[in-house]
TIKOLFI-837231 format. One record per atom (N, C-alpha, C, O): residue number from 1; residue in three letters; chain; atom name; x negated, y negated, z. Coordinates in Angstrom, 2 decimals, padded with zeros to 5 digits. Layout:
<rs>
R    nr   rest   kette   atom        c1        c2        c3
R   NUM    ALA       A     CA         X         Y         Z
...
</rs>
This chain:
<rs>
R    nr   rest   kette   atom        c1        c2        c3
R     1    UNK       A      N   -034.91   -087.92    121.35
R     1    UNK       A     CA   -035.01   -089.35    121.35
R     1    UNK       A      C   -036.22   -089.80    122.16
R     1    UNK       A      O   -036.72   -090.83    121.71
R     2    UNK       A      N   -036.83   -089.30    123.27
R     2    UNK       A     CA   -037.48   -089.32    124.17
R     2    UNK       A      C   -038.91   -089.22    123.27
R     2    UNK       A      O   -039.75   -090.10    123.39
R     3    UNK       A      N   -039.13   -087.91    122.23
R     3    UNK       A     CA   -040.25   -087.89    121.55
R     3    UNK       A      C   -040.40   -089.18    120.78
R     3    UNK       A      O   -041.40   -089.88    120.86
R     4    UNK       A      N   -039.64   -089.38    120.22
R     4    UNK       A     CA   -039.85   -090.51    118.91
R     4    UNK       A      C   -040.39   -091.60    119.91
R     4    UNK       A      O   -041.45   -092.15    119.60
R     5    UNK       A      N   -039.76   -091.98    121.11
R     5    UNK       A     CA   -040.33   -093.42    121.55
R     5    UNK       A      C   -041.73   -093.16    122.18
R     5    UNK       A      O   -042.61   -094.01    122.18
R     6    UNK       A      N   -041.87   -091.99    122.68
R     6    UNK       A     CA   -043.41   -091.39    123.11
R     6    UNK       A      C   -044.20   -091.78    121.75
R     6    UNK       A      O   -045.02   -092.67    121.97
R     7    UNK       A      N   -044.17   -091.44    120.66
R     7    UNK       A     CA   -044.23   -091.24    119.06
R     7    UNK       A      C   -044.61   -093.00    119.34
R     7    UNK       A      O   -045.73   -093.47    119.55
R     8    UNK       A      N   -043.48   -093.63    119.25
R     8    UNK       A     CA   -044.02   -095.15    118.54
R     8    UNK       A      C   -044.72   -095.84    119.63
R     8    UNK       A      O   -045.29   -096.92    119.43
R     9    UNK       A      N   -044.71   -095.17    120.98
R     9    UNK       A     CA   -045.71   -096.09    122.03
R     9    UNK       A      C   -047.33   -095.90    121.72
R     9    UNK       A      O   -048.28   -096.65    121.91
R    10    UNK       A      N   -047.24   -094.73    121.24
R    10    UNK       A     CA   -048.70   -094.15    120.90
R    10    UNK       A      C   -049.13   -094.71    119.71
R    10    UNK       A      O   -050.29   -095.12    119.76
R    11    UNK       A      N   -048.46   -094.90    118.44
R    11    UNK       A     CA   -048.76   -095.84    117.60
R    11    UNK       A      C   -048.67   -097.04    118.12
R    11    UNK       A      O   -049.67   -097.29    117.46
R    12    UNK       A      N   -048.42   -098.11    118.71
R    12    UNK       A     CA   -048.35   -099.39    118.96
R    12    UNK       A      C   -049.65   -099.25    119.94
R    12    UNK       A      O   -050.31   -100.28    120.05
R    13    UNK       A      N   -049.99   -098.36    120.50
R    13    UNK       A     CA   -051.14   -098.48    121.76
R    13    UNK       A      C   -052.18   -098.51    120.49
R    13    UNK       A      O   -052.84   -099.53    120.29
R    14    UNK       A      N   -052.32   -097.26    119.58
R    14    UNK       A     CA   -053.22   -097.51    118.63
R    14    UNK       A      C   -053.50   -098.18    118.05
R    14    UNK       A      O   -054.70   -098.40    117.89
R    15    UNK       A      N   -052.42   -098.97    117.33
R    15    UNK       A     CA   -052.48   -100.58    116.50
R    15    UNK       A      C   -053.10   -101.25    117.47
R    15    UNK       A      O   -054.13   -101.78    117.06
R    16    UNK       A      N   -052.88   -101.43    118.54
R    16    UNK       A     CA   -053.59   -102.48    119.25
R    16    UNK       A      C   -054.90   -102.75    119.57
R    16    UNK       A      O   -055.56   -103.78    119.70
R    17    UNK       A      N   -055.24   -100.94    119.72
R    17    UNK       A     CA   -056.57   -100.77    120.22
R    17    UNK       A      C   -057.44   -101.15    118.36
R    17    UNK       A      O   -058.58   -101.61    118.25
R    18    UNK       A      N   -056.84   -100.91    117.57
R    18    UNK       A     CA   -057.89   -100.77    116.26
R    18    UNK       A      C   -057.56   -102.17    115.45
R    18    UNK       A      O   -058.09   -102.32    114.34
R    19    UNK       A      N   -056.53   -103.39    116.09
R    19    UNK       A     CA   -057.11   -104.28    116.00
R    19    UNK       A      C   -057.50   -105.15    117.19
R    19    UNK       A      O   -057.66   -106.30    116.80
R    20    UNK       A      N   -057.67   -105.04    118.24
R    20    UNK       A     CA   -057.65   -105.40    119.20
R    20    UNK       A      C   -059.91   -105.14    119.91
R    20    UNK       A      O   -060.83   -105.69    120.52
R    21    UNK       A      N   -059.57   -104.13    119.27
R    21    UNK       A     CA   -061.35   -104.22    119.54
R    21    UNK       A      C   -061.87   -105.07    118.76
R    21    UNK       A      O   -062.23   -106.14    119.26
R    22    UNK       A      N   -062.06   -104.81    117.19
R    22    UNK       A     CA   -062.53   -105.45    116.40
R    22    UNK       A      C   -062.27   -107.04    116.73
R    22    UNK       A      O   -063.37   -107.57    116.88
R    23    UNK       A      N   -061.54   -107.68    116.84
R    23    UNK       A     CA   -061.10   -108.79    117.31
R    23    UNK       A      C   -061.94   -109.15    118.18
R    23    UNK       A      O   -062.85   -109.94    117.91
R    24    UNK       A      N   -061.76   -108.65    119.32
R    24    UNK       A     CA   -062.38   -108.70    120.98
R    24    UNK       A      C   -064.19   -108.83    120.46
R    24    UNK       A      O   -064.93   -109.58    121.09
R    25    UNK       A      N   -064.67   -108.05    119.35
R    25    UNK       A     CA   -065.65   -107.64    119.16
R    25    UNK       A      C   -066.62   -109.34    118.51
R    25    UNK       A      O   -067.71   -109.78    118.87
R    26    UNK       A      N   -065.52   -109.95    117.36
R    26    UNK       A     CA   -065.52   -110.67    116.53
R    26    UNK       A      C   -065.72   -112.00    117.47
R    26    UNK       A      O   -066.69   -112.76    117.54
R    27    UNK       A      N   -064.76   -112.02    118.01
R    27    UNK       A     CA   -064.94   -113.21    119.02
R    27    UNK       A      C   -065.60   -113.11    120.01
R    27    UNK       A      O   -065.84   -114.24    120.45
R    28    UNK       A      N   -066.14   -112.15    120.76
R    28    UNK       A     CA   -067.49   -112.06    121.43
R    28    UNK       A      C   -068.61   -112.50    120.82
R    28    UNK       A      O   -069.42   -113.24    121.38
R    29    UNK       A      N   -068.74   -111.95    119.29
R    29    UNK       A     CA   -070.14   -112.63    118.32
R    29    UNK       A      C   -069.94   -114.35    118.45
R    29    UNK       A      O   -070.61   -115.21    119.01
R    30    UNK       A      N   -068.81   -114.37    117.72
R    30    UNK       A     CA   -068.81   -116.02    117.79
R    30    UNK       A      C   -069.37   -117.06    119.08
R    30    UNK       A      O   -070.26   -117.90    119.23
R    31    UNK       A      N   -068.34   -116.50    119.84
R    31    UNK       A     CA   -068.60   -117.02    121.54
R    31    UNK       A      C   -070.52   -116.78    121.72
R    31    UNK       A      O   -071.02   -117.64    122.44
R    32    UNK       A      N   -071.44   -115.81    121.20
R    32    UNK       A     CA   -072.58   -115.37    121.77
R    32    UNK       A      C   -073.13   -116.59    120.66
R    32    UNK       A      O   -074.04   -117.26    121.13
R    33    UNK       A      N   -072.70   -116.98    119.24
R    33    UNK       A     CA   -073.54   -117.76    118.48
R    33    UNK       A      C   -073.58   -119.07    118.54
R    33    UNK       A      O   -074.47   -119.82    118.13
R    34    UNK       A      N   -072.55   -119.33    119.10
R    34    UNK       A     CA   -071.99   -120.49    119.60
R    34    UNK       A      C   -072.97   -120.75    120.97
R    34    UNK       A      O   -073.62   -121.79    120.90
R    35    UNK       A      N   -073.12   -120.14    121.88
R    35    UNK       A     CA   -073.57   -120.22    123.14
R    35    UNK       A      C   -075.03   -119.98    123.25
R    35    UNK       A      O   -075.58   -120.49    124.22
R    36    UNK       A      N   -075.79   -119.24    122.36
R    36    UNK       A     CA   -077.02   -119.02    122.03
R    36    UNK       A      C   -077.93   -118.68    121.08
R    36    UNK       A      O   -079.00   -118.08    121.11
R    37    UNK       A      N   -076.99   -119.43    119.86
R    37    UNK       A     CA   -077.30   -119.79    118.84
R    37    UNK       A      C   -078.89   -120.01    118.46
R    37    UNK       A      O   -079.46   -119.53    117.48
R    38    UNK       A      N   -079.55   -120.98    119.64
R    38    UNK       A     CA   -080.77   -121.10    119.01
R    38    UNK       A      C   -082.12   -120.29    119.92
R    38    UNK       A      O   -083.34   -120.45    119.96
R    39    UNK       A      N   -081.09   -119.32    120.65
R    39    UNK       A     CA   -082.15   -118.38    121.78
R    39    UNK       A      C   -081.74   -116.74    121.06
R    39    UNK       A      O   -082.04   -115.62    121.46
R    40    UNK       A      N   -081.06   -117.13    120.05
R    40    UNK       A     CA   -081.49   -115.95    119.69
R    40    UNK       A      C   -082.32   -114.80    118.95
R    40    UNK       A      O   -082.98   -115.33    118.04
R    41    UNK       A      N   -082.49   -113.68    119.00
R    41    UNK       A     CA   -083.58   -112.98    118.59
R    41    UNK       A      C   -083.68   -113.21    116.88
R    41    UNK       A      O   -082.68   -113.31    116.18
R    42    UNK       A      N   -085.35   -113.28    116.26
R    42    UNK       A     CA   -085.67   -113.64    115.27
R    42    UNK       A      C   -084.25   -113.07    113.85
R    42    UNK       A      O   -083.63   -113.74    113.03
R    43    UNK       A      N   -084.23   -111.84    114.11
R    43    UNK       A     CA   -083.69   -111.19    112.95
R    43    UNK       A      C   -081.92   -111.83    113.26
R    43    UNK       A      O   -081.23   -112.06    112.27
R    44    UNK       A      N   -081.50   -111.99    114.23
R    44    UNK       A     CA   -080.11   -112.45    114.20
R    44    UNK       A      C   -080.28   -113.84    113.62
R    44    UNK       A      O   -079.90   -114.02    112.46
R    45    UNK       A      N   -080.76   -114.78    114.26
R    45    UNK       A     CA   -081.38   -115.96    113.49
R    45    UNK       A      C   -081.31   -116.21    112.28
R    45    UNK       A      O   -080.67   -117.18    111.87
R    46    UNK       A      N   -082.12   -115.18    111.31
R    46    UNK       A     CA   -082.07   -115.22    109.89
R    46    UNK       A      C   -080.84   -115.09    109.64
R    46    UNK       A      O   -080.37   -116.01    108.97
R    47    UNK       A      N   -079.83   -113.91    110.06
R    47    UNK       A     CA   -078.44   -114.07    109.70
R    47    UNK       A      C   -077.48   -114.84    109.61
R    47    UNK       A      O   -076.57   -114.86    108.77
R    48    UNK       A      N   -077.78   -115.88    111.02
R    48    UNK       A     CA   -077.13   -116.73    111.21
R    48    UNK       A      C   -077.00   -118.43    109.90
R    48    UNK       A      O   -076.14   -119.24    109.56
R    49    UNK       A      N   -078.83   -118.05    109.54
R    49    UNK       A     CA   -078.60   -119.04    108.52
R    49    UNK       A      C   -077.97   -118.65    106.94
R    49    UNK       A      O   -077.90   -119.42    105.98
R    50    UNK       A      N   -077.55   -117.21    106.99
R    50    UNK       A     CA   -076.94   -116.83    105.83
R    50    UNK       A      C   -074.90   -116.63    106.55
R    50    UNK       A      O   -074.52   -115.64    107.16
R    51    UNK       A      N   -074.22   -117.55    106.29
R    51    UNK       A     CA   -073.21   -117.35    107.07
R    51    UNK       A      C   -072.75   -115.36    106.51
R    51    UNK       A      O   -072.41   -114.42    107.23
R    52    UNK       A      N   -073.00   -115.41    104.79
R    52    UNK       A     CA   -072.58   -114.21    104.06
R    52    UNK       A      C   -072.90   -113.11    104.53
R    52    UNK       A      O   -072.30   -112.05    104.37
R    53    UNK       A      N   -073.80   -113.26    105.10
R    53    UNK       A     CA   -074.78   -111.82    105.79
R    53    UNK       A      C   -074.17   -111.38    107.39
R    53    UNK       A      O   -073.99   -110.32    108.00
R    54    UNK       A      N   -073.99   -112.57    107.62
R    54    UNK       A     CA   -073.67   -112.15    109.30
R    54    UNK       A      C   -072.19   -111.56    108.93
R    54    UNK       A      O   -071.79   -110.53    109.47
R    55    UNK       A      N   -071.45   -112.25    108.06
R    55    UNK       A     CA   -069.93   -111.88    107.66
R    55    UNK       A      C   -069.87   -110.21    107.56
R    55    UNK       A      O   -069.21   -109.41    108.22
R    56    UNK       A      N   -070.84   -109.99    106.46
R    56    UNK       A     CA   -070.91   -108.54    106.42
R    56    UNK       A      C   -071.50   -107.50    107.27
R    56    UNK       A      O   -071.00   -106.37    107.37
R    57    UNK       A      N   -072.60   -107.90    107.92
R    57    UNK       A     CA   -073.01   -107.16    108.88
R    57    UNK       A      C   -071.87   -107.22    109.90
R    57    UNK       A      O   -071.59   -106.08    110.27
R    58    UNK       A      N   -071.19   -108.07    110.44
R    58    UNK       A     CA   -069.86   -108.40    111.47
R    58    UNK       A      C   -069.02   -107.29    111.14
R    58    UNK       A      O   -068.84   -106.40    111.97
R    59    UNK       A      N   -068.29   -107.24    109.55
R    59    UNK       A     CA   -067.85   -106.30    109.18
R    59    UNK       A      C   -067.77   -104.82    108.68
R    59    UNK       A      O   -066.84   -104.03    108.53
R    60    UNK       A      N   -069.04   -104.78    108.49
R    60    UNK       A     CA   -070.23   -103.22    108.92
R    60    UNK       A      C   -070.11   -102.67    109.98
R    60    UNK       A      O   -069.68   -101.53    110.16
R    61    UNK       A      N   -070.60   -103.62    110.97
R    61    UNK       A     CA   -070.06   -102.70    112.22
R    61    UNK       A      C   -069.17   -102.53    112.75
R    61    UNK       A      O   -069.31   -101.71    113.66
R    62    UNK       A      N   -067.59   -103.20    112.56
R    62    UNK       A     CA   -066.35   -102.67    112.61
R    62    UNK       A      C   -065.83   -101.60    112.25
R    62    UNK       A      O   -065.06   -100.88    112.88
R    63    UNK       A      N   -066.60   -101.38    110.29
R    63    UNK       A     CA   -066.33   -100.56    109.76
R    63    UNK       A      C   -066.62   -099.15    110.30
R    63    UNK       A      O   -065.96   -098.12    110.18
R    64    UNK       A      N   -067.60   -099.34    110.83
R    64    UNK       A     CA   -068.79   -098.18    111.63
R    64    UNK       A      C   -068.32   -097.79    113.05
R    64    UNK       A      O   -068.13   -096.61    113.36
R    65    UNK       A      N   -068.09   -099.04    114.10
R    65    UNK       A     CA   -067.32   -098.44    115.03
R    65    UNK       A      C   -066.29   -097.65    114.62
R    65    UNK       A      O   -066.08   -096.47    114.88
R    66    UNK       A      N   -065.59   -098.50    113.88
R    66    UNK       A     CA   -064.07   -097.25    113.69
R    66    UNK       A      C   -064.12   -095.96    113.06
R    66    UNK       A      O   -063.23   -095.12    112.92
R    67    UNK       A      N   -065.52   -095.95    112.63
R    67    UNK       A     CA   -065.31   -094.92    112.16
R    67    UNK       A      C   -065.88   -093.73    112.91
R    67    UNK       A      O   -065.33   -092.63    112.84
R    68    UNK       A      N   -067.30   -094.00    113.84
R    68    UNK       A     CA   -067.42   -093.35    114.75
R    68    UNK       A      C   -066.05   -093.31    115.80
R    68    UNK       A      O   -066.01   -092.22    116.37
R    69    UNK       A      N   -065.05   -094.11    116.16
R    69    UNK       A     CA   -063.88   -093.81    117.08
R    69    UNK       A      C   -063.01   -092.61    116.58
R    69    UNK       A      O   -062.68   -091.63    117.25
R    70    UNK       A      N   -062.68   -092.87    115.16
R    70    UNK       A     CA   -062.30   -091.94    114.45
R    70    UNK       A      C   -062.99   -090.45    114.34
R    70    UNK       A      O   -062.14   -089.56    114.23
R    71    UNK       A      N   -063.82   -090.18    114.35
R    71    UNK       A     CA   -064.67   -089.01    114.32
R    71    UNK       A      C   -064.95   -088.47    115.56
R    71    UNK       A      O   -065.55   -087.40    115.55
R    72    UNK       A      N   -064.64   -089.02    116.73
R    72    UNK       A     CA   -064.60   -088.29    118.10
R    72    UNK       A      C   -063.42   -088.12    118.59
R    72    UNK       A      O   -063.13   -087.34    119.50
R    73    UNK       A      N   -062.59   -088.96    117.95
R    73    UNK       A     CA   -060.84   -088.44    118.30
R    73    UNK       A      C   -060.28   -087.09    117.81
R    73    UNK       A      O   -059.28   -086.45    118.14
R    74    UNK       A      N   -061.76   -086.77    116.50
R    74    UNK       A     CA   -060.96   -085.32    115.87
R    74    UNK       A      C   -061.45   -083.94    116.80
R    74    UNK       A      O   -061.00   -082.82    116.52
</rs>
């Protein structure tokens, strides 16, 4: 009984951490575009006036962190 709840603490720590970064990550961008929106560097800039682009690049590198997290956990 002792394993299984070891078992689901370790999944719930994981759920948290793999949405919990991305999140943390997401709302850091916002908070940085919001706050320096017009000091920021040329190439973020351009993104910013494509909302579609920043969406995907936002979600690129989620995709990419996790997947580098994933690949050093093995």
């Amino acid at each position: 009984m002792g394993g299984a709840a070891s078992k689901e603490g370790a999944m719930l720590r994981e759920l948290a951490l793999a949405i919990g970064i991305p999140l943390a990550l997401l709302l850091l961008a916002l908070l940085a575009m919001e706050q320096w929106g017009d000091r920021l560097p040329a190439w973020l800039q351009r993104l910013a006036k494509r909302p579609s682009w920043l969406w995907n690049a936002g979600i690129g590198l989620i995709i990419g962190l996790s997947l580098l997290r994933w690949l050093l956990q093995r």
